[in-house]
Residue frames relative to the residue before (quaternion, step in Angstrom):
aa qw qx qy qz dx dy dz
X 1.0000 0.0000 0.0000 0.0000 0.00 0.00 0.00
X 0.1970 0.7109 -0.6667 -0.1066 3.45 -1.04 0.42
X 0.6794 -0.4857 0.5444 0.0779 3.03 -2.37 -0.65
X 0.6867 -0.2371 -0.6211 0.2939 2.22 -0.68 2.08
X 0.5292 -0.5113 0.6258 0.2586 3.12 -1.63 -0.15
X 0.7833 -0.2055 0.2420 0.5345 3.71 0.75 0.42
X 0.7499 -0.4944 0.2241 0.3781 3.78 -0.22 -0.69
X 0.5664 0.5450 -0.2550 0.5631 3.06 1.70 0.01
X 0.6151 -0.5577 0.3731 0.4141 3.65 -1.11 0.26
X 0.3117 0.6935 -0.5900 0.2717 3.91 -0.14 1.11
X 0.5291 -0.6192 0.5797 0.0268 3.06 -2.03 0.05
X 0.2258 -0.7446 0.6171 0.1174 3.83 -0.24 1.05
X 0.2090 -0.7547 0.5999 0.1640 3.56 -1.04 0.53
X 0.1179 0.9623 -0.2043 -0.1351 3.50 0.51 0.24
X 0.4879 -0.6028 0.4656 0.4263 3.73 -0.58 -0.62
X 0.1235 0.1286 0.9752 -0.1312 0.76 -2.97 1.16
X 0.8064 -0.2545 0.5216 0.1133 2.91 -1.19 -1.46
X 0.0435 -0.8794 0.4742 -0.0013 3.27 1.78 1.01
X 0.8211 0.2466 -0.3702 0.3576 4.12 -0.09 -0.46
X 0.1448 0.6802 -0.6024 0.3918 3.41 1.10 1.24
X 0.8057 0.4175 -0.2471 0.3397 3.33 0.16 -1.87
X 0.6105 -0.5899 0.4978 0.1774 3.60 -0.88 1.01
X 0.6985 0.3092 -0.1604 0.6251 3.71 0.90 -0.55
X 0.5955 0.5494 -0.5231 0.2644 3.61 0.15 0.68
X 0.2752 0.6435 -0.4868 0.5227 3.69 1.55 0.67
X 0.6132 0.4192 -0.1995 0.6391 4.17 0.79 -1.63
X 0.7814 0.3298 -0.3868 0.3620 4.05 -0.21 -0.33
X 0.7804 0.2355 -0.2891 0.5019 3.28 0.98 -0.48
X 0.5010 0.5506 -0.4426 0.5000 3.42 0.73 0.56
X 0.6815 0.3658 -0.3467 0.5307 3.66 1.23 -0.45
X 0.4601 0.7040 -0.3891 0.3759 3.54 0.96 -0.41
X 0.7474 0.4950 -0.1111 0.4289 3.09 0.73 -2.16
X 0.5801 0.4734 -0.2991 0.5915 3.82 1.21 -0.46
X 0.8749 0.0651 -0.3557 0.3223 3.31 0.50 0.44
X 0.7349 -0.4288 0.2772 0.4462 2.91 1.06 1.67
X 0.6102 0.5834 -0.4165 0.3373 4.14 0.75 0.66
X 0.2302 -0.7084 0.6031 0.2853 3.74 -0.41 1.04
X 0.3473 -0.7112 0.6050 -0.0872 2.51 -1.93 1.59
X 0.0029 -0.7854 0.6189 0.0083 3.29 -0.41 0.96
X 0.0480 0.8349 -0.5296 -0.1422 3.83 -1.26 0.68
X 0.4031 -0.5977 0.6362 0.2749 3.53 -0.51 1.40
X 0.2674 0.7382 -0.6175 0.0467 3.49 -2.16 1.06
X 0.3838 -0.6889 0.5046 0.3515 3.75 -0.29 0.62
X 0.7784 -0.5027 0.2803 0.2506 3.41 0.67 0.95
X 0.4957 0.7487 -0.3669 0.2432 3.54 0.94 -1.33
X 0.8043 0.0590 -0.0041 0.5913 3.67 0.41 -1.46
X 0.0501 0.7804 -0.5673 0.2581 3.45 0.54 0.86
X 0.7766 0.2783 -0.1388 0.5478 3.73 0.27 -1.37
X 0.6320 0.4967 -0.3806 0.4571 3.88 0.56 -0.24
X 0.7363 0.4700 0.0120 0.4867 3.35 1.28 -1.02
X 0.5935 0.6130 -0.4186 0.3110 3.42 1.63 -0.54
X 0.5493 0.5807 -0.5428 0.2576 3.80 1.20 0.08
X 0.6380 0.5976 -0.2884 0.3908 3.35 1.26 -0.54
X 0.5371 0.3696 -0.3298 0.6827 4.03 1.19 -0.47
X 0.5683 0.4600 -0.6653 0.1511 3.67 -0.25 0.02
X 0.7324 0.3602 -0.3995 0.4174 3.79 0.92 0.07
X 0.4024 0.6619 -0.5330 0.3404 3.41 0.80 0.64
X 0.5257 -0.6486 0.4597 0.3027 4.11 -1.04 0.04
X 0.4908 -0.1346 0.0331 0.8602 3.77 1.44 -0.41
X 0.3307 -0.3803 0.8637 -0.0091 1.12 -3.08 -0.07
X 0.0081 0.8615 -0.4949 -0.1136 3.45 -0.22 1.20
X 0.4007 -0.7883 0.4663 0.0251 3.59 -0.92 0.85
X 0.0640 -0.8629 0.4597 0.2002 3.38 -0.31 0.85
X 0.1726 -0.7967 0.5700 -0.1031 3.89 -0.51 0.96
X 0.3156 0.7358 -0.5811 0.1461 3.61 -0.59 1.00
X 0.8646 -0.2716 -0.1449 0.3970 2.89 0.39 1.99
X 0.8853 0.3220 0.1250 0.3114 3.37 -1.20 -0.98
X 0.0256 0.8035 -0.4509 -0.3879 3.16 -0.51 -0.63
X 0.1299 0.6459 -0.4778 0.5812 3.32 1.55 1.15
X 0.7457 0.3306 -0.1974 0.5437 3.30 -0.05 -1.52
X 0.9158 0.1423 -0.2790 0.2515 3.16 -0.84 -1.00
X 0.2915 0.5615 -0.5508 0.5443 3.84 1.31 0.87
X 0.6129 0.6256 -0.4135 0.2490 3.44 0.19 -0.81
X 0.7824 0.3559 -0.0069 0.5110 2.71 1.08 -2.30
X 0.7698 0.3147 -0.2801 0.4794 3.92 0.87 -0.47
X 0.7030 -0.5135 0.3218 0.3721 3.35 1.12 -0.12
X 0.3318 -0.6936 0.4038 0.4958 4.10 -0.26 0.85
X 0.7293 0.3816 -0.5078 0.2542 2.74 -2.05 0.64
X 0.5520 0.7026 -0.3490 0.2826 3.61 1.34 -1.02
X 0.6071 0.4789 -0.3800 0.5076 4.02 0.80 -1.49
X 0.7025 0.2956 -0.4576 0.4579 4.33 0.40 -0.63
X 0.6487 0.5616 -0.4298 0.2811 3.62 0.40 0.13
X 0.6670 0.4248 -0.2037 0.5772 3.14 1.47 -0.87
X 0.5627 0.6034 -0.3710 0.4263 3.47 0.70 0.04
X 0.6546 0.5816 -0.1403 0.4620 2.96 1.43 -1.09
X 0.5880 0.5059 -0.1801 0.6049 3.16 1.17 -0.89
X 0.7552 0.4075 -0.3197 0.4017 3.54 0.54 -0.36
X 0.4819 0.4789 -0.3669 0.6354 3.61 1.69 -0.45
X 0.6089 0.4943 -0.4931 0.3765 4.05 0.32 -1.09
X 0.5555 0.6928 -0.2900 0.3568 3.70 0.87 -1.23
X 0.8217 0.2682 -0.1320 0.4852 3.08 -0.22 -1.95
X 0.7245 0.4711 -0.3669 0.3443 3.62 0.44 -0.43
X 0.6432 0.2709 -0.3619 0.6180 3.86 1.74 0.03
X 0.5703 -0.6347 0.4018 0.3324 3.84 0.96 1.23
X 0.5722 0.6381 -0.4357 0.2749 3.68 0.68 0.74
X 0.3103 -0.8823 0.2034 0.2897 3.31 0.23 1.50
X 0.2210 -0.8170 0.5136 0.1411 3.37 -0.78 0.16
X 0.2316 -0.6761 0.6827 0.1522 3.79 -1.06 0.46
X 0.1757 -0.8031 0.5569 0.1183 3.18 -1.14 0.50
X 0.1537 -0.7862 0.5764 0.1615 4.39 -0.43 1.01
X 0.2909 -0.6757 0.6725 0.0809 3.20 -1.27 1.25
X 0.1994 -0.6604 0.6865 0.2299 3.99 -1.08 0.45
X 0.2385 -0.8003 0.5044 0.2197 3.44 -0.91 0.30
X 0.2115 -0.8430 0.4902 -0.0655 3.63 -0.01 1.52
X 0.5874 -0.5494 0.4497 0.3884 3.16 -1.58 -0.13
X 0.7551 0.4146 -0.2399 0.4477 3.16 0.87 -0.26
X 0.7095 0.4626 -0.1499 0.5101 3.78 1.12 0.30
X 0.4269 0.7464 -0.3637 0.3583 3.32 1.46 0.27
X 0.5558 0.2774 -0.4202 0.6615 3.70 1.44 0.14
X 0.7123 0.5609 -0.4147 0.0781 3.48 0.11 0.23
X 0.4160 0.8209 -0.3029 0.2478 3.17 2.04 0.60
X 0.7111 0.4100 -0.4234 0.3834 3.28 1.14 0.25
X 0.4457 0.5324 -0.5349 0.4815 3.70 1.55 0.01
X 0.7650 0.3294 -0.4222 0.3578 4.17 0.47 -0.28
X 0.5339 0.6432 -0.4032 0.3723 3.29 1.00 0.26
X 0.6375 0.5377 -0.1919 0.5173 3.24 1.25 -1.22
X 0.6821 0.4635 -0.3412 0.4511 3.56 1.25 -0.63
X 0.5603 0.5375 -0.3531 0.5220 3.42 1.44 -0.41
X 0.5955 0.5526 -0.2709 0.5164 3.58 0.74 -0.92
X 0.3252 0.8575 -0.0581 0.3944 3.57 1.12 -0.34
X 0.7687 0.0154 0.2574 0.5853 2.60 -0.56 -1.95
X 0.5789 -0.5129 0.5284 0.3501 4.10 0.61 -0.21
X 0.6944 0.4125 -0.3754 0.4547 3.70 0.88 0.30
X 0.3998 -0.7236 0.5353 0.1734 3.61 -1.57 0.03
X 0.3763 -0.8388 0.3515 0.1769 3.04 -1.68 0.38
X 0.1720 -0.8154 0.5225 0.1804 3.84 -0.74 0.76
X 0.0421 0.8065 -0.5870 0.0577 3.30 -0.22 1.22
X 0.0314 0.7614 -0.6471 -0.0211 3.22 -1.30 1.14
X 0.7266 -0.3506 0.4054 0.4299 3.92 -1.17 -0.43
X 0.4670 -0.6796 0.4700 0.3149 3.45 -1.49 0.59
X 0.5006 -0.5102 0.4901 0.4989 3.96 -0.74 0.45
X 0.5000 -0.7121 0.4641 0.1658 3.88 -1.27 0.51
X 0.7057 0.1010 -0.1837 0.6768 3.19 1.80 -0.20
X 0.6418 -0.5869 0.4226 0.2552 3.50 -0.79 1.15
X 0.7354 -0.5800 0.1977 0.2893 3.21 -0.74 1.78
X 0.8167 -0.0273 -0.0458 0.5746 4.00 -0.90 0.77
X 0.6100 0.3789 -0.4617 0.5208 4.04 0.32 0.55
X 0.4929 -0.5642 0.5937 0.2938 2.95 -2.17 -0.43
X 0.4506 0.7992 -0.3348 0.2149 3.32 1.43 0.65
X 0.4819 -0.7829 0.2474 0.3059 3.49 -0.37 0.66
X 0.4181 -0.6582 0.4016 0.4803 3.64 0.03 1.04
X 0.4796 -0.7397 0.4302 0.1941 3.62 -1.22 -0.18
X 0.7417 0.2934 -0.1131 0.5924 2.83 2.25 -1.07
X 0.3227 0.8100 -0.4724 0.1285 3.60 0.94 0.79
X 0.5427 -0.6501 0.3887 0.3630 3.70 -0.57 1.26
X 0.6327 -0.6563 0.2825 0.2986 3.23 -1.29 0.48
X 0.4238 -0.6231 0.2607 0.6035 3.83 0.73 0.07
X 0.6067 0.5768 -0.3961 0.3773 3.47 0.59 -0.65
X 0.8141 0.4370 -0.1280 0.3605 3.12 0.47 -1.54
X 0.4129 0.5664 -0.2964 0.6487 3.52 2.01 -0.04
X 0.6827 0.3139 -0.4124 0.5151 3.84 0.28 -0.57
X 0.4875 0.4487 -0.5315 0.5277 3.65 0.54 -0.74
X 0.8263 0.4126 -0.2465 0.2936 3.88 -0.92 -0.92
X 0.3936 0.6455 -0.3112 0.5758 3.32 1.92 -0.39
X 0.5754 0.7878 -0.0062 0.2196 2.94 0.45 -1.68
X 0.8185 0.1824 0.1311 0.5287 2.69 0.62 -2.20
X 0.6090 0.2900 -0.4456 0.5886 3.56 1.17 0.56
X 0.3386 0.5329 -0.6199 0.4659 3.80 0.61 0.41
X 0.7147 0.5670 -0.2437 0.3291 3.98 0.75 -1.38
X 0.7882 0.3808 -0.1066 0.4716 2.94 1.28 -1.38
X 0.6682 0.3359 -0.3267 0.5779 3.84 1.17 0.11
X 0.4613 0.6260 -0.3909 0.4924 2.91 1.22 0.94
X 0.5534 0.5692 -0.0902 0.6013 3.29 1.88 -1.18
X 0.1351 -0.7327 0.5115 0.4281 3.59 1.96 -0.88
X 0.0182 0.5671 -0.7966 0.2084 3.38 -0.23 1.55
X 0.5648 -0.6377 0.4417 0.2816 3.35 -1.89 0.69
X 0.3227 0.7523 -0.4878 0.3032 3.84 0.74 1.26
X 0.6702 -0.7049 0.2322 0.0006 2.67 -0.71 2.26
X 0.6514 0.5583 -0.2137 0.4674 3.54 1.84 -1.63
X 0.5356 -0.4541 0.5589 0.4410 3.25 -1.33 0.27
X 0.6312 -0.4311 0.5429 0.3479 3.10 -1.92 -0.43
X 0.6568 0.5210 -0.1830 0.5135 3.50 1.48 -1.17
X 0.6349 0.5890 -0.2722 0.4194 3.25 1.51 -0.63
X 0.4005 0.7297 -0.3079 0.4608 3.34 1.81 -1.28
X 0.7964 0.4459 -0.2043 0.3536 2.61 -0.34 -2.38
X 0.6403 0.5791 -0.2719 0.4251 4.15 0.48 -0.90
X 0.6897 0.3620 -0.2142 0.5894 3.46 0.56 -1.01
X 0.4853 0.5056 -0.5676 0.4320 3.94 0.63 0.15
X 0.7980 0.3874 -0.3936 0.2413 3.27 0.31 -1.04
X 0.1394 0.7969 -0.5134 0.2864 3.75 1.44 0.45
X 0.7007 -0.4058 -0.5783 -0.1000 1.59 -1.45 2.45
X 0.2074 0.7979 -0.4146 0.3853 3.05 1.17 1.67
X 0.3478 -0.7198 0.4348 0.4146 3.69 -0.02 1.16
X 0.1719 -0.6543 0.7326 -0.0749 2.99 -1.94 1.52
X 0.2312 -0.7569 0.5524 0.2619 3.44 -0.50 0.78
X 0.0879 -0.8413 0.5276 -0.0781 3.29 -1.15 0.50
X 0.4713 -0.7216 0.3671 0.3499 3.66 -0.05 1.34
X 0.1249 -0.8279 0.5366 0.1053 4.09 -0.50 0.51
X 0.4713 -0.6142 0.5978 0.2083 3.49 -1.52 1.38
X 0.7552 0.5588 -0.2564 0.2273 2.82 0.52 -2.11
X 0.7860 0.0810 -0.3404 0.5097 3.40 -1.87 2.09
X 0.6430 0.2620 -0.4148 0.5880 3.77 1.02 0.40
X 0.9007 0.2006 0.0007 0.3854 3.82 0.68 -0.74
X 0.7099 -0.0980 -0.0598 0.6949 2.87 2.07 -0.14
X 0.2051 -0.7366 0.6352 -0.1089 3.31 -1.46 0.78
X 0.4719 -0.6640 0.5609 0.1477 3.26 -1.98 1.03
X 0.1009 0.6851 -0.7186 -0.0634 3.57 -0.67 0.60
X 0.4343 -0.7251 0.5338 -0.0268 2.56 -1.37 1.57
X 0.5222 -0.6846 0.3285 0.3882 3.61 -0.69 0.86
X 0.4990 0.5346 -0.3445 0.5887 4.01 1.00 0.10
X 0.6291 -0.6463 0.3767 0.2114 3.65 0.91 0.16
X 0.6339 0.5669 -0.3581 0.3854 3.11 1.32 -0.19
X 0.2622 -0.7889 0.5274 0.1754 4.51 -1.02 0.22
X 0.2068 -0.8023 0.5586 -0.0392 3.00 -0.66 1.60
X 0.2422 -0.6130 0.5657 0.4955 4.01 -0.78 -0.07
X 0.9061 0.0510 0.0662 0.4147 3.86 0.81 -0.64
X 0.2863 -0.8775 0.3748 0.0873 3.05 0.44 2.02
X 0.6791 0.4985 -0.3233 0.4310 3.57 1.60 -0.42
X 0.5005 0.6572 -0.3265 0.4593 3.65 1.79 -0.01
X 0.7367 0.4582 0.0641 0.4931 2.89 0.79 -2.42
X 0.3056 0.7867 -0.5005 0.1928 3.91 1.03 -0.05
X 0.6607 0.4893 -0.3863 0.4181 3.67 0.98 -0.93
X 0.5848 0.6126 -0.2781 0.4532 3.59 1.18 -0.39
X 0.5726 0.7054 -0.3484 0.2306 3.28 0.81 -0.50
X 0.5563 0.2582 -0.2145 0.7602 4.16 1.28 -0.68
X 0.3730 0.6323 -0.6184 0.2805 3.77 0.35 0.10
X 0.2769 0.8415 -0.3981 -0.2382 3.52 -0.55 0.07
X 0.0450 0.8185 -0.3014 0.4871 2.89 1.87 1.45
X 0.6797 0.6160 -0.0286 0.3971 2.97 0.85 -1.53
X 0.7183 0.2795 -0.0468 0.6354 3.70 1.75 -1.10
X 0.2455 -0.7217 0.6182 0.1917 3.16 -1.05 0.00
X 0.4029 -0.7122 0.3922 0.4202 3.67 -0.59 0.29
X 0.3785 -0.6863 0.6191 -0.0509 3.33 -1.39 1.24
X 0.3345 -0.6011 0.6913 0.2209 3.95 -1.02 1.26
X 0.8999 -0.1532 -0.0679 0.4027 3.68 0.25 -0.26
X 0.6387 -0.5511 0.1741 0.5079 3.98 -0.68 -0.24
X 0.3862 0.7088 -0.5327 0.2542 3.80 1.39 0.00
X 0.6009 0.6077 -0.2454 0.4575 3.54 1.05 -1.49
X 0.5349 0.5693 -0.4025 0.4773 3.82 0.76 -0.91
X 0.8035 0.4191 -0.1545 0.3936 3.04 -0.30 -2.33
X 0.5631 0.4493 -0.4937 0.4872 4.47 0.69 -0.58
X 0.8544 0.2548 -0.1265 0.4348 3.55 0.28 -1.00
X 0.1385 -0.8585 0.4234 -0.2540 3.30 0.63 1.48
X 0.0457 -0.7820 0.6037 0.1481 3.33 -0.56 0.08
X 0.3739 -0.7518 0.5234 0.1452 3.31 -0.62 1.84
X 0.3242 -0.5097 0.7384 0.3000 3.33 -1.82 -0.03
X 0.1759 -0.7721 0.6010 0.1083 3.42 -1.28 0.98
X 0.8026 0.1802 -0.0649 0.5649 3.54 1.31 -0.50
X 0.2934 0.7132 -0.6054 0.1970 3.58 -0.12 0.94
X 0.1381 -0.7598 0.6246 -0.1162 3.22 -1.29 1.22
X 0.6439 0.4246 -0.1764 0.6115 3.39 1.46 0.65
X 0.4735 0.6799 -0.5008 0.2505 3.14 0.31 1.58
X 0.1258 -0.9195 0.3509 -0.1246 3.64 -0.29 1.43
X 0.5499 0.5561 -0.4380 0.4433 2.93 1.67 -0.11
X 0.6242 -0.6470 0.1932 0.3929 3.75 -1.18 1.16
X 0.7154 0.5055 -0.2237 0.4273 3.56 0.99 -1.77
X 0.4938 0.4663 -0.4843 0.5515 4.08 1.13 -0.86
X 0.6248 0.5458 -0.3746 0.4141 3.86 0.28 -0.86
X 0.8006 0.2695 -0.2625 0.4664 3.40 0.00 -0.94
X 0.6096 0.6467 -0.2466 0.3864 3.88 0.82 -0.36
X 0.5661 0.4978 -0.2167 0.6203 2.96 1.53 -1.00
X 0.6940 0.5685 -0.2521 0.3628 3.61 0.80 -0.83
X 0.6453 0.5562 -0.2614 0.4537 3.38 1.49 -1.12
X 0.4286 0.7772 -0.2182 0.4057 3.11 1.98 -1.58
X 0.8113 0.3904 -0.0740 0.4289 3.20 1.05 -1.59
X 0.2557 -0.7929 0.4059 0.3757 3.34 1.81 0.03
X 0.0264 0.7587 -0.5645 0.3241 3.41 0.55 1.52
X 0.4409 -0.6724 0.5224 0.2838 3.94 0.45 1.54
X 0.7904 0.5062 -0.2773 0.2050 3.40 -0.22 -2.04
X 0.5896 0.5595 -0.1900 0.5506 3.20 1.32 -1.85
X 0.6658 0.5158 -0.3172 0.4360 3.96 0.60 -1.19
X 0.7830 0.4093 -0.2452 0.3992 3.62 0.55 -1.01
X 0.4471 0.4863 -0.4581 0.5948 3.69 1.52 -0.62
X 0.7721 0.3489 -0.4550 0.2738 3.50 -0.60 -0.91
X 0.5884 0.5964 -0.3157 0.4455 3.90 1.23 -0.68
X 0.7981 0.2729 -0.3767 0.3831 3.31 0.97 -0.82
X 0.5082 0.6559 -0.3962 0.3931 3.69 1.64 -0.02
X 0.5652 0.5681 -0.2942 0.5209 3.44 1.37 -0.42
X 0.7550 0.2570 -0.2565 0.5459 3.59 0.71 -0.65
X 0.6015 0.3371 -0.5321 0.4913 3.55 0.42 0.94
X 0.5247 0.6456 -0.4073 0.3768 3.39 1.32 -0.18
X 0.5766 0.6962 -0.1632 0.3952 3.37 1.16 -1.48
X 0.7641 0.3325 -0.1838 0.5214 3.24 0.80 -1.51
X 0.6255 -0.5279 0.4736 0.3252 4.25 0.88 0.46
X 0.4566 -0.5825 0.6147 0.2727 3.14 -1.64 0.36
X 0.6281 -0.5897 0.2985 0.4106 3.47 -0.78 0.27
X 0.3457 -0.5976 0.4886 0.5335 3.93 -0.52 0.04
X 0.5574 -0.3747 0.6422 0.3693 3.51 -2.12 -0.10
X 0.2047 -0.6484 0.7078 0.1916 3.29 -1.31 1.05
X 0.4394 -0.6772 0.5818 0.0996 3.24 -1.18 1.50
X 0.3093 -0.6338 0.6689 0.2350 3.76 -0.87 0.50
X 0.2404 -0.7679 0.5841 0.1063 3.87 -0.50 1.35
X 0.5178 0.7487 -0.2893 0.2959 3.63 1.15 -0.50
């Protein structure tokens, strides 16, 4: 789970693989009682088995990177008919959905076939860069785009959400994630305004910083509940390496960045007003 959901008090459910856990009916139901947008990140899979339970959640974020050539490639076969699926299960029980593109080597021509699917279905896209070393190691990703050929693709959705394709980033957000994977400083929330809780219970400001900490249990002290965690945080004082899209844009509002401030206002007020319903065929 982390912090925030955009700019407002909410909750990211994320991956692994949040509708694994047997108790995520009791988390987002306790959430929702106190008035917390819920967002849950899923590769689709149990979406439709599961869609009675997310029907009180606010999204659902999807991850789509292209094709289904392409994004088999990169998530594995079968995955693009799952997530597709999940995106028809959605729009057809009016539950909105956003949809996060990674940008790979192998999926960089594929940014207008996920746009158009977002366009679609009434949803949008956040598309940011792959991490360079493969999640909580020091290993080297394998499929990171070339830098050039990433600024080109950077670029081109700067063009196309210009055009008011359905892309999710700021402009200010855009313009940041070009400079991927050159250090960019970048004003940080994260452990003053937001934070990683980890599925072991433990609260990071930045599970992609603080990863070596993570089986650490040195690192924590023990805690009657998570208030005691989150006071005695452990800030980040220097980070120059931050790529994920929404921490990006959040940090940005954080930073009263107008551009970043006014995208998120006008994504909220299309949010507000719902996705359309599915006209049923009564016949």
């Amino acid at each position: 789970m982390n912090f925030p959901a955009w700019a407002q008090d909410g909750c990211l459910l994320p991956g692994g693989e949040p509708l694994l856990r047997n108790d995520l009916g009791g988390i987002i139901h306790h959430a929702r009682g106190k008035g917390i947008y819920v967002s849950v990140s899923s590769n689709g899979k149990l979406v439709p088995e599961k869609i009675e339970l997310l029907r009180n959640v606010n999204k659902i974020k999807l991850s789509l990177d292209g094709q289904q050539d392409v994004h088999d490639r990169i998530r594995g076969k079968g995955s693009f008919f799952s997530v597709m699926n999940a995106i028809q299960c959605c729009y057809d029980n009016s539950i909105s959905t956003s949809i996060q593109c990674v940008l790979l080597k192998y999926n960089l021509h594929s940014i207008d076939y996920v746009l158009n699917i977002a366009r679609k279905f009434h949803s949008q896209v956040s598309f940011q860069p792959s991490i360079q070393k493969l999640l909580w190691s020091e290993e080297q990703n394998p499929i990171v785009p070339l830098p050039g050929e990433y600024m080109n693709a950077i670029n081109y959705i700067i063009r196309r959400k210009r055009e008011s394709a359905p892309v999710l980033n700021s402009f200010s957000g855009l313009k940041y994630l070009y400079n991927w994977p050159n250090n960019t400083k970048i004003g940080c929330s994260a452990g003053i305004l937001s934070c990683n809780v980890e599925p072991n219970g433990k609260i990071f400001a930045c599970d992609r910083v603080q990863y070596l900490d993570f089986n650490s249990d040195s690192a924590f002290k023990n805690y009657n509940n998570a208030k005691g965690q989150f006071k005695d945080i452990k800030l980040i004082r220097k980070c120059y390496q931050c790529w994920g899209a929404l921490q990006v844009e959040f940090n940005l509002i954080c930073s009263f960045n107008f551009e970043a401030i006014l995208n998120y206002w006008r994504i909220s007020r299309n949010r507000r007003k719902g996705i359309p319903q599915k006209k049923i065929n009564k016949n």
